[in-house]
N, C-alpha and C positions, 0 to 999 in steps of 0.2 A: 052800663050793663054789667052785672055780678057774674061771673062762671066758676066751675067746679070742674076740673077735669078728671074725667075717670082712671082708672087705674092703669090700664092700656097706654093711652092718650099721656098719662106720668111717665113714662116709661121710656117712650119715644120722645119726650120732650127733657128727658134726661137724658139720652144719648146725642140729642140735638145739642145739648146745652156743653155737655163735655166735649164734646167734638169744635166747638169754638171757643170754649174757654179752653181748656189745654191743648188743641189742637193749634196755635198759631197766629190767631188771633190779637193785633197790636203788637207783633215780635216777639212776646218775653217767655209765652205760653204761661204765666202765670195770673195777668192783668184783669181784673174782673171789674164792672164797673158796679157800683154801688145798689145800682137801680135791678143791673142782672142778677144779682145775689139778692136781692130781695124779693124779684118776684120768684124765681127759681124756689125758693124758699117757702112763699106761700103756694106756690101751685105743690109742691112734695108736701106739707103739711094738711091739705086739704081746708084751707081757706078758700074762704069766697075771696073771689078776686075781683075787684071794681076794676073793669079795664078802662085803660084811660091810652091818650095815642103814644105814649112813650111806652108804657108795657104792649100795645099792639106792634108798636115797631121793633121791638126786642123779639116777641113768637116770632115774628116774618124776617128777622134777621136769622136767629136760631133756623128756624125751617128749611135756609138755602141748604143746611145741612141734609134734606131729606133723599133718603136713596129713592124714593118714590113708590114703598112699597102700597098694596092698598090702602092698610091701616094711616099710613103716613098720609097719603091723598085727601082721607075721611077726615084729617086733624085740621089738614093746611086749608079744606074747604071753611071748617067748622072756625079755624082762626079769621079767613078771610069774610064769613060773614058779621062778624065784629065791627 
């Protein structure tokens, strides 16, 4: 399955995304893994994104981050039906 995420939905999944990579994440607060920077990278680009289960378990990892606002609810439902 291909997805495109909206501009909103980029937004929050940037705030998701810096909050565990600079937040602490593997000790160093710098540590990114290969696969995170890549997809982080085509979802900000606006790539279609083939999701496959390692970029599904990277959203649902990023998302523990979520303060749970609605917008944020709308993402993690829209991730979990994936």
């Amino acid at each position: 399955m291909n997805i495109i995420f909206s501009d909103i939905e980029k937004k929050i999944i940037k705030i998701w995304y810096n909050s565990k990579v600079y937040g602490g994440h593997w000790g160093d607060n710098y540590f990114v893994l290969p696969e995170e920077e890549i997809l982080f990278n085509k979802i900000m680009n606006d790539f279609s994104i083939e999701i496959n289960p390692i970029y599904l378990r990277i959203l649902k990892y990023w998302a523990e981050e979520s303060s749970d606002t609605p917008e944020e609810e709308e993402l993690k439902k829209k991730i979990e039906s994936l």
